[in-house]
N, C-alpha and C positions, 0 to 999 in steps of 0.2 A: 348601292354598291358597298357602303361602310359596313351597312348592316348583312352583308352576306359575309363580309370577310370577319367581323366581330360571330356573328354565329359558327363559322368554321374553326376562328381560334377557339372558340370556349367547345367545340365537339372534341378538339383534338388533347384539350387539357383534358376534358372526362373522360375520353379514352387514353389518354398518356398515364395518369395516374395509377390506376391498378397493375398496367403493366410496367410502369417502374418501380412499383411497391415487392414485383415477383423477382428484381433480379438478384441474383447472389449476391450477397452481402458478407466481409469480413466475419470468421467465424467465432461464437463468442463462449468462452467456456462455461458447459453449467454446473450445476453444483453436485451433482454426481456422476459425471463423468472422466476418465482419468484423464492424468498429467499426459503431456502429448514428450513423445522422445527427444532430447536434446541434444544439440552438437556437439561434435566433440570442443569447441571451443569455450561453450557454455559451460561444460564439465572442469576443464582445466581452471575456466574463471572463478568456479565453487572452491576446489583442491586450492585454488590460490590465496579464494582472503581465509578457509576453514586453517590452515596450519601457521604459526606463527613465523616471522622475520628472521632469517637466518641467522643473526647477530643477536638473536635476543637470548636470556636466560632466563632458567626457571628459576631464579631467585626472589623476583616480586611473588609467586605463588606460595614463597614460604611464609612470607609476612604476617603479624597477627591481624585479626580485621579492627581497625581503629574505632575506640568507645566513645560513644557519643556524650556529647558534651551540652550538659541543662546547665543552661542560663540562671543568675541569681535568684530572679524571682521566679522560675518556677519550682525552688525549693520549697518544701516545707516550713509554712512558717511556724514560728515559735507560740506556742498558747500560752497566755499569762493567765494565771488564777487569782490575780488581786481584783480586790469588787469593791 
């Protein structure tokens, strides 16, 4: 009796396999196909971090860009010519 009910589980695992291998699965973007349409919530989410803080000013964009600063030794050292 074990070994009938042991043969019937392992028929139904070899047949359970291929047909759970065929169901629809979550669709996954490939690499040439386009961007799928976005919500409009999505949209607004973009428009919202792409434009800066209402409060803010364009005044750090005038700033020079700060010069970087070498370390003592990675100056040039001095060559002495006494021998």
């Amino acid at each position: 009796m074990k070994l009938k009910i042991a043969g019937l589980v392992a028929v139904i695992a070899l047949l359970a396999g291929p047909a759970w291998a065929q169901m629809s699965q979550p669709h996954v973007q490939g690499p040439g196909e386009p961007d799928k349409d976005k919500t409009p919530a999505q949209i607004e989410d973009e428009k919202a971090t792409e434009r800066p803080p209402k409060g803010s000013d364009k005044a750090g964009a005038k700033l020079a860009p700060a010069k970087p600063k070498t370390p003592k030794s990675a100056a040039k050292p001095e060559m002495s010519t006494k021998q």
